[in-house]
C-alpha positions in Angstrom: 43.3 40.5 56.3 46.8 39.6 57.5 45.5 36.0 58.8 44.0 35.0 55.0 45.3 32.5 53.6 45.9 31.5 50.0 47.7 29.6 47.7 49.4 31.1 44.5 48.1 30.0 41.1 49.4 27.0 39.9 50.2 27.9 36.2 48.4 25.7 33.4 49.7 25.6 29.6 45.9 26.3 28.8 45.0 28.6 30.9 44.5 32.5 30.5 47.4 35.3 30.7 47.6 38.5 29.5 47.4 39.9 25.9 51.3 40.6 25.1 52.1 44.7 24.2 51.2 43.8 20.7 48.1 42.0 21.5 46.9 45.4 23.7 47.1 47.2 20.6 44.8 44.8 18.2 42.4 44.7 21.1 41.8 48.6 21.4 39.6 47.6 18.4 36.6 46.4 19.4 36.9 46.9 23.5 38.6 50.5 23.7 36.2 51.6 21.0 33.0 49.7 22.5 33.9 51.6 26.0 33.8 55.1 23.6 30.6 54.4 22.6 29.2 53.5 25.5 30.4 56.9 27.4 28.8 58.8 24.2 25.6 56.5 24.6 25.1 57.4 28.4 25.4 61.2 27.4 22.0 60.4 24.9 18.9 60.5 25.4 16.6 57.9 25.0 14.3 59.9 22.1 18.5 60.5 20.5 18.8 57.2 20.7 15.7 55.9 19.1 16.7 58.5 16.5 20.3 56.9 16.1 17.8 53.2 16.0 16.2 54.5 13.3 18.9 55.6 11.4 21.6 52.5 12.0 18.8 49.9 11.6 18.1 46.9 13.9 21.1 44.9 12.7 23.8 47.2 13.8 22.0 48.2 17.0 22.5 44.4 17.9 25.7 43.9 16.4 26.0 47.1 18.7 24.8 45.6 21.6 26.6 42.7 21.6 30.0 43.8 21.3 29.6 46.0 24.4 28.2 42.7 26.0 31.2 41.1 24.6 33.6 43.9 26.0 31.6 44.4 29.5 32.2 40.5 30.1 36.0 41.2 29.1 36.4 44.2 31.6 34.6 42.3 34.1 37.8 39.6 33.7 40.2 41.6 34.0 38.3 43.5 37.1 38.4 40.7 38.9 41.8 39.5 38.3 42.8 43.0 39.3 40.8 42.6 42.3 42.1 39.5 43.4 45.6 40.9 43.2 44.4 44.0 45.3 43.7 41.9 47.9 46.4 39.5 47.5 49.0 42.3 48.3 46.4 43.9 50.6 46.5 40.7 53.0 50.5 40.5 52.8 51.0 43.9 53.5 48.5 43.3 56.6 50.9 40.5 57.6 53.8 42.4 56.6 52.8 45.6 59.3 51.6 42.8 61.8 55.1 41.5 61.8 56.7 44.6 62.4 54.5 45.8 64.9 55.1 42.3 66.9 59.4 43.2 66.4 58.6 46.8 67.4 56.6 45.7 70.5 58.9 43.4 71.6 62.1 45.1 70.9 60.3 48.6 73.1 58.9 45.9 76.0 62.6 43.8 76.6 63.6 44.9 79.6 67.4 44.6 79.0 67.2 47.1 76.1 
């Protein structure tokens, strides 16, 4: 990883950035909540679930299913950018550890030291 190149974003006045602090808190509701009820949905069972069908009705089960598409397409943003910056620092601190082990080898192999 230490040879990778890249090149740093170039910022773009249209581009994407990061909800503000006060923008986190508005977006708890729907993407927080839609990852609640997706950790209670994988601890149903399918016959709960048709139960819980039966009982919402078809329009909130979509409504219900989009959002957590909505939100799973969000997280999968933000995975990625996180990603991206793992490996980013990943492949500098490769370089970094390279460099020093290259001053370290040299500075143990000079004969005058």
């Amino acid at each position: 990883m230490a040879t990778l190149e890249f090149t740093p974003w170039a910022r773009h006045d249209s581009e994407w950035t990061p909800p503000s602090n006060e923008e986190w808190t508005s977006l708890a509701n729907p993407h927080l909540i839609s990852v609640r009820l997706a950790w209670l949905t994988l601890h149903k069972s399918k016959g709960e679930l048709i139960e819980a069908a039966e009982h919402l009705g078809g329009e909130a089960l979509m409504d219900l299913v989009g959002q957590t598409g909505r939100s799973a397409d969000w997280f999968e943003g933000l995975r990625q950018l996180l990603a991206s910056a793992e490996t980013r620092i990943m492949c500098a601190l490769g370089a970094q550890r390279s460099r020093e082990d290259g001053r370290h080898q040299r500075r143990f192999s000079n004969p005058n030291c």
